[in-house]
C-alpha positions in Angstrom: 1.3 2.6 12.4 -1.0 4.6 9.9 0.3 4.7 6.5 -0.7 6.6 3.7 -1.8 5.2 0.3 -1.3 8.3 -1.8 -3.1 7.7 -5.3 -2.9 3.8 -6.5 -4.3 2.7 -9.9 -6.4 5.4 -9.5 -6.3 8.5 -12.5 -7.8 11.9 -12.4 -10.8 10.0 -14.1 -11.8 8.5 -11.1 -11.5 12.0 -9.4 -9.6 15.3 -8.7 -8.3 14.4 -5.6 -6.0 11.7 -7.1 -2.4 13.1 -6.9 -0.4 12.4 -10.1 2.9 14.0 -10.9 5.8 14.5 -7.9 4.8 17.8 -6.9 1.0 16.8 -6.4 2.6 13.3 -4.6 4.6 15.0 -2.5 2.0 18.2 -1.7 -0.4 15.2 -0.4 2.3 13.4 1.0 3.0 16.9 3.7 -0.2 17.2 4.5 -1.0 13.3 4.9 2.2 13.3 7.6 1.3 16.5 8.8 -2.4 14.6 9.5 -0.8 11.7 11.5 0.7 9.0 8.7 3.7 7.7 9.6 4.4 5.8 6.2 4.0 6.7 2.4 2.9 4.1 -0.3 2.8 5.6 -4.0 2.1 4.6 -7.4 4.3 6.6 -9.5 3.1 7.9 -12.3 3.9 8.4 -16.2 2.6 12.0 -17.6 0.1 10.4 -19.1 -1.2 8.9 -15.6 -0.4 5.4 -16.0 1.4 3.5 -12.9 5.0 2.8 -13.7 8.3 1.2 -12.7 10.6 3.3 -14.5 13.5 4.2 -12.8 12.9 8.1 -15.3 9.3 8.0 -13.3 10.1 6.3 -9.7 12.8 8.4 -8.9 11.5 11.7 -9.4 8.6 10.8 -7.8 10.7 9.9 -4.4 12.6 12.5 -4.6 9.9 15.3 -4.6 8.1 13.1 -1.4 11.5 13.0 0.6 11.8 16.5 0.2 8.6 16.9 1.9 8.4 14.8 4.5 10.8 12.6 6.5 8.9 9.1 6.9 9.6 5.8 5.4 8.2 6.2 1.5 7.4 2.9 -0.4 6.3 2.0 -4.0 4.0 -0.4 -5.7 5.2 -3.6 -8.2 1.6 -4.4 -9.0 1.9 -6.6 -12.9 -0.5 -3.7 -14.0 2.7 -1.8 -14.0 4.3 -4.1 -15.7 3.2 -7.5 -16.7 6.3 -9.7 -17.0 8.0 -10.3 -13.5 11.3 -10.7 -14.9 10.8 -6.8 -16.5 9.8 -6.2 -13.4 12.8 -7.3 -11.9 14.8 -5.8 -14.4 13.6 -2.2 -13.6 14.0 -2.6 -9.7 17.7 -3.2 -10.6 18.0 -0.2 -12.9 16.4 2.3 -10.4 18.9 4.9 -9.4 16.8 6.2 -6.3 15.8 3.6 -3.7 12.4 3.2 -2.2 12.6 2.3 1.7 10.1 -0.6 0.8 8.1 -1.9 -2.0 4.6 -3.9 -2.2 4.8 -7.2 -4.2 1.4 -9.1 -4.3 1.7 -12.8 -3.7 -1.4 -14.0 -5.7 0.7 -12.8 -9.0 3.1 -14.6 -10.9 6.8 -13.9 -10.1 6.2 -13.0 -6.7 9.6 -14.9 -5.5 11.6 -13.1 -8.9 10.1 -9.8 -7.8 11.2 -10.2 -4.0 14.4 -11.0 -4.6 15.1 -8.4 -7.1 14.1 -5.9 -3.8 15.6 -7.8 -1.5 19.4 -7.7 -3.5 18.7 -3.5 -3.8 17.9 -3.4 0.0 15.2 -2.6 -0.2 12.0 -4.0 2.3 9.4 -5.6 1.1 5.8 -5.6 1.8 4.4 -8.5 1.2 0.4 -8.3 -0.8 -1.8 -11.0 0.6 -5.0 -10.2 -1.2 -8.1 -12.3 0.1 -10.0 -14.7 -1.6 -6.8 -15.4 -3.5 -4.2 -18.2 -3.5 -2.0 -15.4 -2.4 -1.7 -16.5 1.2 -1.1 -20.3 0.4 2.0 -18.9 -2.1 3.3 -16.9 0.5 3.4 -20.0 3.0 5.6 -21.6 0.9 7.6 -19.1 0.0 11.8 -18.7 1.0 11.4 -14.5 1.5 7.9 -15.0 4.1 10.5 -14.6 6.9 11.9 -11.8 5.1 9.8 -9.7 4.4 9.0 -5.7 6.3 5.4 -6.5 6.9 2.8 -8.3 5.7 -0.2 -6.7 4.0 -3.7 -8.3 4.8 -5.5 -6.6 1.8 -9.7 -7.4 1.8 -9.7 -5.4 -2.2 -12.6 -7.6 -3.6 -15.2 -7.5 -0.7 -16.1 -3.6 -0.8 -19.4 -4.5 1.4 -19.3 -2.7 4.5 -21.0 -5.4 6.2 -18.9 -8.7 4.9 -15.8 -6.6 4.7 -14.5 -7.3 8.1 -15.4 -11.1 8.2 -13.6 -11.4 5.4 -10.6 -9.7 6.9 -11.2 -11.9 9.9 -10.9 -14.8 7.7 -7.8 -13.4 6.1 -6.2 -12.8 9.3 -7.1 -16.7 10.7 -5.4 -17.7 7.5 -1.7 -16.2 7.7 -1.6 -16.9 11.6 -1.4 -20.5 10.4 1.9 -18.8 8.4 5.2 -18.8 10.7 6.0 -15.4 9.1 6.7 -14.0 12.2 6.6 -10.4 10.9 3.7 -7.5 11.3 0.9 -7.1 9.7 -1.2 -4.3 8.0 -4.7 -4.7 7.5 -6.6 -2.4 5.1 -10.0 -2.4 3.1 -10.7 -1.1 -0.3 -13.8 1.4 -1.4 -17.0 0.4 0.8 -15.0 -1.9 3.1 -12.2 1.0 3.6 -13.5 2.7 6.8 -15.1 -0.9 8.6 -11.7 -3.1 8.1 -9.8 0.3 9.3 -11.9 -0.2 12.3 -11.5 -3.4 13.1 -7.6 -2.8 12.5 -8.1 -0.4 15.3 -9.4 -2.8 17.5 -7.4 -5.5 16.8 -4.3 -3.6 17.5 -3.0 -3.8 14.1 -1.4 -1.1 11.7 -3.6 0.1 9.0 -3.5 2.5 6.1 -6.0 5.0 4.2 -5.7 6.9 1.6 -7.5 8.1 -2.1 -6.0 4.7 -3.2 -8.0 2.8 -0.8 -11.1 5.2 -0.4 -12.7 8.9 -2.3 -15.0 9.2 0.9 -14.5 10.0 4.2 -16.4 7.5 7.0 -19.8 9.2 6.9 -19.5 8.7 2.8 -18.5 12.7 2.0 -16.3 12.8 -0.5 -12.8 13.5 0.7 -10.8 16.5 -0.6 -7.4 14.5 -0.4 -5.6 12.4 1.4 -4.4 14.8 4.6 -8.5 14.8 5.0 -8.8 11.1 4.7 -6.0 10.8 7.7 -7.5 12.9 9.9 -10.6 11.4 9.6 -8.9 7.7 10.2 -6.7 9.2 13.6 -9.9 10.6 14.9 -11.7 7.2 14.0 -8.9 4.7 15.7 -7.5 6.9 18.3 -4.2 6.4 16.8 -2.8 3.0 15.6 0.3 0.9 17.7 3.6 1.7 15.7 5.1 -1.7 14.0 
């Protein structure tokens, strides 16, 4: 499976590629589907660019993407969005439109208080195992590890295209020592976007790309958008297993 990663953290400082309000979201989201993704994750966005959990910014921003394409569409519920976890949780329960999944990174506080907010909407959960972090060791002993939609294998901090994919390696060795039992994703971030994808490829594994992970294409061209960044990543891997 080849999902999508629509914008992220990222804000039309960091370049003009990065989709903002529903209509850009779901404009990239078409041609990223159209491209080969078969899954959407999205930041949504305030006017003023900054990621939120709102339900008055979430669900306009599904509903524009679900009127464009007809995949699975997930959302973050990074602390940048909001700090607190039990705010957090508080604005998963007041959403009024339903993501099919959501991300909830392990290595931040409230992990357990965010899950189960999801879990008690129905909605899936994919589960943030950053490397280099204590993330994986929380998620062992976590109740919602068997739970979870999938778990993300995220190598964010090493953007050296030469460590990059040891350091997923490493990540991977780690949670197989973690009776999860569910899939995994693994994805790279900036310099390490395009070698981890590859490895992913290799390895059998789903992956993702998108402007949130990577601005440049595999040859280090900047990319136009995300539709751009998927094409390149099919004609990379071949295509990646569906999970």
């Amino acid at each position: 499976m080849l999902q999508v990663c629509l914008n992220g953290a990222r804000t039309a400082a960091d370049s003009s590629a990065v989709p903002l309000s529903p209509a850009a979201l779901a404009e990239a989201a078409r041609q990223a589907v159209a491209a080969g993704a078969q899954d959407v994750h999205v930041h949504p966005k305030t006017p003023c660019g900054q990621d939120s959990l709102s339900p008055g910014v979430v669900g306009p921003a599904l509903e524009a993407i679900r009127e464009a394409v007809d995949v699975p569409v997930g959302v973050t519920t990074g602390a940048w969005a909001e700090p607190d976890p039990r705010r957090r949780a508080e604005q998963i329960a007041s959403w009024t439109v339903l993501p099919d999944h959501a991300s909830v990174n392990w290595h931040e506080d409230g992990a357990d208080t965010v899950a189960a907010a999801l879990l008690e909407r129905g909605v899936g959960i994919e589960a943030g195992i950053w490397a280099d972090t204590e993330a994986a060791a929380r998620f062992a002993e976590s109740p919602f590890a068997p739970r979870v939609l999938r778990v993300l294998a995220e190598v964010i901090d090493d953007t050296d295209p030469r460590t990059a994919p040891d350091t997923a390696r490493a990540l991977l060795a780690e949670l197989a020592r973690i009776p999860h039992g569910r899939p995994v994703l693994l994805h790279g971030f900036d310099g390490g976007a395009w070698p981890v994808l590859r490895l992913a490829g290799e390895l059998g594994l789903a992956s993702r790309i998108g402007i949130e992970d990577t601005l440049a294409l595999s040859d280090g061209s900047p990319a136009v958008g995300n539709g751009h960044l998927v094409s390149c990543a099919v004609a990379l891997t071949g295509g990646l297993p569906r999970t």
